[in-house]
C-alpha positions as CSV (number, residue, x, y, z in Angstrom):
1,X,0.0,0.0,0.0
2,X,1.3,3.5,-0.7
3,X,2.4,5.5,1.7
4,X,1.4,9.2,2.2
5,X,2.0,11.6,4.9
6,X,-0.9,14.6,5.8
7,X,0.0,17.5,8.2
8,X,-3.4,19.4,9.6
9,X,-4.5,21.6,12.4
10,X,-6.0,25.2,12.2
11,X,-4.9,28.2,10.5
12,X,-1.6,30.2,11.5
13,X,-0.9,27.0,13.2
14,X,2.7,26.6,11.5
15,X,1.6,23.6,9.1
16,X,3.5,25.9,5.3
17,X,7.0,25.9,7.3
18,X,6.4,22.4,9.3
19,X,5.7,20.6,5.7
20,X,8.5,22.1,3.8
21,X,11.1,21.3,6.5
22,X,9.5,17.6,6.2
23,X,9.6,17.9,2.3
24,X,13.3,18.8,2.3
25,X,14.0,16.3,4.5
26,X,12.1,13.9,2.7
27,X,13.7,14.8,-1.0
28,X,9.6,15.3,-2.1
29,X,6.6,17.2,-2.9
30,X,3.5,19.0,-1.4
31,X,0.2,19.0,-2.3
32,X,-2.2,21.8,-1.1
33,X,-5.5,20.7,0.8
34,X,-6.7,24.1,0.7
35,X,-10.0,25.3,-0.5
36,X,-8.9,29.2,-1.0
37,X,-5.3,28.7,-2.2
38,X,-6.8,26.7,-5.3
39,X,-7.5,30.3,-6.4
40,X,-5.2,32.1,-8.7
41,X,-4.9,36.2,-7.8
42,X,-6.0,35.8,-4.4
43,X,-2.9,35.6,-2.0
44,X,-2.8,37.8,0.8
45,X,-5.9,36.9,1.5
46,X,-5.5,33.6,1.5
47,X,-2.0,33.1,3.1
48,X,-1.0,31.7,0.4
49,X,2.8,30.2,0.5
50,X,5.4,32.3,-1.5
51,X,8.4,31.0,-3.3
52,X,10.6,32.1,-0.7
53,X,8.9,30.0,1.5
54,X,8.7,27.0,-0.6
55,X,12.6,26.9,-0.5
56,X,12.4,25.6,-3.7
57,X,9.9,22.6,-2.8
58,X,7.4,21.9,-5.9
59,X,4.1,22.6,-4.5
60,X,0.5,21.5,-6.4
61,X,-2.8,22.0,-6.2
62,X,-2.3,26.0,-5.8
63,X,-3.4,28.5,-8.3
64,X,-5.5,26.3,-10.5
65,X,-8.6,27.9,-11.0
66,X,-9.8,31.4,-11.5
67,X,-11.6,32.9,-8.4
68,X,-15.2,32.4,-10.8
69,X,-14.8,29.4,-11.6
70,X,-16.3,25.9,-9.3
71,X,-14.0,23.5,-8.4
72,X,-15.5,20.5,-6.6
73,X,-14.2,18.1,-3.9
74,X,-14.3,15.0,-6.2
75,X,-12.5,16.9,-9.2
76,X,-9.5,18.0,-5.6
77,X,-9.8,14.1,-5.4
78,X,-8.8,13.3,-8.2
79,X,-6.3,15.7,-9.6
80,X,-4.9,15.1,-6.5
81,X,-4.7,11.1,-6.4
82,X,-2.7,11.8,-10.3
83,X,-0.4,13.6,-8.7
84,X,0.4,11.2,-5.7
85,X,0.6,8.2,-7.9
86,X,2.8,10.0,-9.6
87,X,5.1,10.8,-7.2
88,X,4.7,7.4,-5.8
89,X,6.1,5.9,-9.0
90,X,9.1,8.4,-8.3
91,X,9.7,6.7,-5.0
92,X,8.5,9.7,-3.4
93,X,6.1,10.1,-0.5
94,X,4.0,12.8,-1.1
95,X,2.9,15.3,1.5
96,X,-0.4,16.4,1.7
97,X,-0.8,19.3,3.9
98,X,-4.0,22.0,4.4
99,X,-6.7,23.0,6.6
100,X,-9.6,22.1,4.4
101,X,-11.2,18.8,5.9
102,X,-13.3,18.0,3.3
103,X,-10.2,18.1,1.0
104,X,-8.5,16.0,3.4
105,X,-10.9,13.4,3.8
106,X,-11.7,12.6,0.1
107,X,-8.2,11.6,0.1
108,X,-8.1,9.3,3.0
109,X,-11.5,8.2,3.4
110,X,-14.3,6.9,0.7
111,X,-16.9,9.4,1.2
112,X,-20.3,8.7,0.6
113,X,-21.9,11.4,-0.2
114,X,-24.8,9.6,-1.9
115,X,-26.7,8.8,1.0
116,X,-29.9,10.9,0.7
117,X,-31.5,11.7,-2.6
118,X,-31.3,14.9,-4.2
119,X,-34.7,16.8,-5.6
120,X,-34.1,19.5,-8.3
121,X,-37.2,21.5,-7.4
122,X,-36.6,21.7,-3.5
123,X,-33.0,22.6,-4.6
124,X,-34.3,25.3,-6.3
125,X,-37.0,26.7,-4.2
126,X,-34.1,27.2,-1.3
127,X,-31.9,29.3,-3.8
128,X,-34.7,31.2,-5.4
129,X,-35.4,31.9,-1.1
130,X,-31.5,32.4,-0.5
131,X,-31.3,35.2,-3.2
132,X,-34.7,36.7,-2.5
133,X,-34.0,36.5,1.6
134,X,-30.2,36.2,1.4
135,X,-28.2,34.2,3.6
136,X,-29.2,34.8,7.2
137,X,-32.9,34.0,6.2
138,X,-32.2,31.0,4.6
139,X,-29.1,29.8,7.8
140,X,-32.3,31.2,10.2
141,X,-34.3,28.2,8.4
142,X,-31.8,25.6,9.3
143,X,-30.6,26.9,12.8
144,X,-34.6,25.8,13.6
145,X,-35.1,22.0,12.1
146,X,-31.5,21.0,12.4
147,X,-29.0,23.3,15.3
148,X,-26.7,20.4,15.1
149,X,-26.1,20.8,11.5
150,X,-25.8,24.7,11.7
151,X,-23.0,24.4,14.2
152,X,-20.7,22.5,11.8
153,X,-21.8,24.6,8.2
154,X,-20.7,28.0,8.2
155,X,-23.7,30.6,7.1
156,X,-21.5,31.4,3.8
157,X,-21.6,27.8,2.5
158,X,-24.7,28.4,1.2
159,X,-24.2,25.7,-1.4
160,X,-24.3,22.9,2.0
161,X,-26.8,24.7,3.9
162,X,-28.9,24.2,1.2
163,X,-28.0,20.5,1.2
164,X,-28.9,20.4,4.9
165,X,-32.4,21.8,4.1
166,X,-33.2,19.9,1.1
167,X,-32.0,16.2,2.8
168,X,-34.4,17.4,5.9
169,X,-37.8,18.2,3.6
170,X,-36.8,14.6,1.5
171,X,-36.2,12.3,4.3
172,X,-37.8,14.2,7.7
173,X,-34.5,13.3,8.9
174,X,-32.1,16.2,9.9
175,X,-28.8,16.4,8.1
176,X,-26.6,15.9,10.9
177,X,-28.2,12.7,11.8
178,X,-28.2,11.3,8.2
179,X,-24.1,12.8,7.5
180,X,-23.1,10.7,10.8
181,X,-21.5,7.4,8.1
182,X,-20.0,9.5,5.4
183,X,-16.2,8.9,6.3
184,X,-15.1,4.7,5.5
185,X,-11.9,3.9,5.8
186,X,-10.0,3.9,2.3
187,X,-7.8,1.3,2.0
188,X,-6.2,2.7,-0.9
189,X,-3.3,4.5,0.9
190,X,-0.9,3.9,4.2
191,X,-1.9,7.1,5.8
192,X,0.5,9.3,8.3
193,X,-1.6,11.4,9.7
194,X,0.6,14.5,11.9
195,X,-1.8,17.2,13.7
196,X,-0.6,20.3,14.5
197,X,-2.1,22.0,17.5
198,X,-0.7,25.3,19.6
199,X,-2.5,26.7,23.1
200,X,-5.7,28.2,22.2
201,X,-4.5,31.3,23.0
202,X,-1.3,31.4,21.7
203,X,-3.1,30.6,18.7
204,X,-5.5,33.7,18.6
205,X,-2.6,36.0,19.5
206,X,-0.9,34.5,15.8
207,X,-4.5,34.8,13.9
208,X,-4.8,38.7,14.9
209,X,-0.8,38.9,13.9
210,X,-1.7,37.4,10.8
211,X,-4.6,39.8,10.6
212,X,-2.7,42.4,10.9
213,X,0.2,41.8,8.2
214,X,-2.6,40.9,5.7
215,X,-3.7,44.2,5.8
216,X,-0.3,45.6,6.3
217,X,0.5,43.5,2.6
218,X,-2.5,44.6,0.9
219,X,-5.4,43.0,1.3
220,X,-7.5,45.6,0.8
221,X,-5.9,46.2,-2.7
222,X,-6.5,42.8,-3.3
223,X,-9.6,42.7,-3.1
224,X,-10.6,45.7,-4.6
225,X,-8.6,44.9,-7.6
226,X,-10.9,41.4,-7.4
227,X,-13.7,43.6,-7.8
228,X,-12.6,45.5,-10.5
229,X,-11.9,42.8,-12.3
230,X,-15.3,41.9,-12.7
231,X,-15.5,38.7,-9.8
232,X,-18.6,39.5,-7.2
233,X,-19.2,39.2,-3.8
234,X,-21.3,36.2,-4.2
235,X,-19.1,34.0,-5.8
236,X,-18.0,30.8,-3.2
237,X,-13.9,32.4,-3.7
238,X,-15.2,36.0,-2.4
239,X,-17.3,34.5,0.6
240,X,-14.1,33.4,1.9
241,X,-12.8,34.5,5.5
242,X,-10.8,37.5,4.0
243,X,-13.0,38.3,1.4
244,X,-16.2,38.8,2.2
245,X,-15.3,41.0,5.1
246,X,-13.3,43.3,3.1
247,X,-15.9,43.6,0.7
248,X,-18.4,44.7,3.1
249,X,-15.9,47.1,4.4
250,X,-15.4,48.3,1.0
251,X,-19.2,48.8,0.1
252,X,-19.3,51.1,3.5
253,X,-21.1,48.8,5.6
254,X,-18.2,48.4,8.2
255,X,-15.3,51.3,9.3
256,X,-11.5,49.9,8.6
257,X,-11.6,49.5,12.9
258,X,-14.8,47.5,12.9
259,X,-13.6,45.2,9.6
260,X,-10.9,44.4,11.7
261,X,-12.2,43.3,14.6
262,X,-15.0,41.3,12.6
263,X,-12.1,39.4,10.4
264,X,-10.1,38.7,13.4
265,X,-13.0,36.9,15.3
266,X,-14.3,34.9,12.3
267,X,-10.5,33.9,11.6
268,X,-10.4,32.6,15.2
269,X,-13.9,31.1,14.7
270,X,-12.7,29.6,11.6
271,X,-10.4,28.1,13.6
272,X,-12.3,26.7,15.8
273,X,-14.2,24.3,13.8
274,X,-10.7,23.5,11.8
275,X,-9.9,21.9,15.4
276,X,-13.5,20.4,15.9
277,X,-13.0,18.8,12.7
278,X,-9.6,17.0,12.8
279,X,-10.2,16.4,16.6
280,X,-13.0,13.6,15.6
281,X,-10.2,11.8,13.9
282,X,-8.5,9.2,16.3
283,X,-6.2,8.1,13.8
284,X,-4.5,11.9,13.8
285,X,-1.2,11.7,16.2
286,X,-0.5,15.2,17.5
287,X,2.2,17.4,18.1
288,X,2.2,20.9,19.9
289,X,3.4,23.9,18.2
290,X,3.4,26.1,21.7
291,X,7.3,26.7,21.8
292,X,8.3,27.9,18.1
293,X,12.2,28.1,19.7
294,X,12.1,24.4,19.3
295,X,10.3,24.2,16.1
296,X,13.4,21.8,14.3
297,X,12.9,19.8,17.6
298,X,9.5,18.8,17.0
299,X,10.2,18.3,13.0
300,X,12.4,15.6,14.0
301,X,9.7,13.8,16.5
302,X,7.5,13.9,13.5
303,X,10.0,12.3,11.5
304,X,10.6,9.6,14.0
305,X,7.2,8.7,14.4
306,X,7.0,8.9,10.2
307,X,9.9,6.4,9.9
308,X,8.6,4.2,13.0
């Protein structure tokens, strides 16, 4: 079985230098399993790695599409699963390494997303609702018939809340319920699995950092030059934590102080569920990121439990 290796844990946790040190070290590749840095033209934003960073490590799976155009987690899957056989052939263990659970788990796991039927009209009805209401209305409808499933589906993802609200009016059933058997074990790969985790609040204090040099490095620019490039604040790319804030800052609905705060707190939110997410995974082995001075140190317990 082939072998490949996948870093997680939250944002800002330290996963872009811990993968490229393991890379190096590991004469072999990366492959992003990130839902934003798919997007070409959108970096600050994004965090997306630089080639100073990538000390010369090939990285795929980064600037792929255009910030209009859809990008599914079976077409990740499988561009993804060319480039690890691939690399496999080359005697190479590919590293997978992102944020983006859903990206992560069509990798390792055989998701079944075919559980529930799907009906066109209800589909339908729910968007015609979402763009007559907008998005509160229709995350209002869900937060009543199914609070479990609201928890885990951010408000933006309209796409999945309207998933969640057509499976309920099919089956009676709520979505959270019914989503319970999705992951199977895949028995396609040997999977590593490495979390990264940091003190909760050592992590928030590197989120509003990060905040900070984003908009220090131009994310308002970015955006704004987005916009003027024709892509609107209702595409999936420009609901994204980064995004969509600085596009309400930039139609005057928030002041540059209140933007700030608002990006800061849905970044640490964001955050939040990354954690809730990998934290259901038993098969994840851990290793803290508190203590940065001995950042090599913990690179080479990763590596020891890798070559265990």
């Amino acid at each position: 079985m082939n072998k490949i290796i996948v870093i997680v844990g939250p944002t800002a946790v330290g996963k872009t230098y811990v993968s490229v040190e393991l890379a190096k070290k590991l004469n072999t590749e990366i492959i992003s399993a990130d839902s934003m840095q798919i997007y070409k033209g959108m970096n600050v934003g994004t965090a997306k790695i630089t080639e100073e960073e990538k000390q010369g490590i090939i990285h795929h799976m980064i600037d792929i599409v255009s910030p209009d155009e859809e990008y599914s987690v079976s077409e990740f899957k499988n561009d993804a699963e060319k480039i690890i056989d691939r690399l496999t052939d080359e005697n190479k263990i590919p590293v997978i390494v992102g944020g983006s659970g859903l990206y992560v788990n069509s990798l390792i796991y055989d998701l079944d997303f075919g559980n529930a039927k799907s009906n066109k009209k209800i589909r339908d009805y729910y968007t015609y609702y979402y763009k007559e209401h907008g998005e509160d209305a229709l995350y209002d409808k869900l937060m009543r018939i199914d609070p479990d499933a609201a928890e885990k589906i951010h408000k933006n993802n309209v796409k999945r809340v309207i998933r969640a609200l057509e499976v309920y009016d099919i089956t009676g059933m709520k979505f959270s319920e019914l989503n319970t058997d999705i992951r199977k074990a895949s028995n396609k790969y040997d999977c590593i699995l490495i979390g990264l985790s940091m003190e909760r609040k050592v992590l928030y204090e590197r989120i509003n950092q990060r905040v900070d040099e984003m908009l220090s490095n131009g994310l308002i620019d970015e955006v704004n030059s987005l916009i003027e490039k024709g892509y609107g604040k209702n595409l999936v790319s420009m609901r994204g934590i980064g995004y969509k804030e600085i596009v309400e800052h930039l139609e005057g609905n928030t002041d540059y102080e209140e933007t700030v705060s608002i990006l800061k707190r849905n970044t640490r939110r964001f955050a939040k569920r990354q954690y809730t997410w990998f934290l259901k995974d038993k098969d994840i082995k851990w290793f803290g990121m508190d203590n940065l001075e001995e950042i090599d140190n913990t690179i080479n317990d990763i590596l020891e439990y890798i070559n265990q």
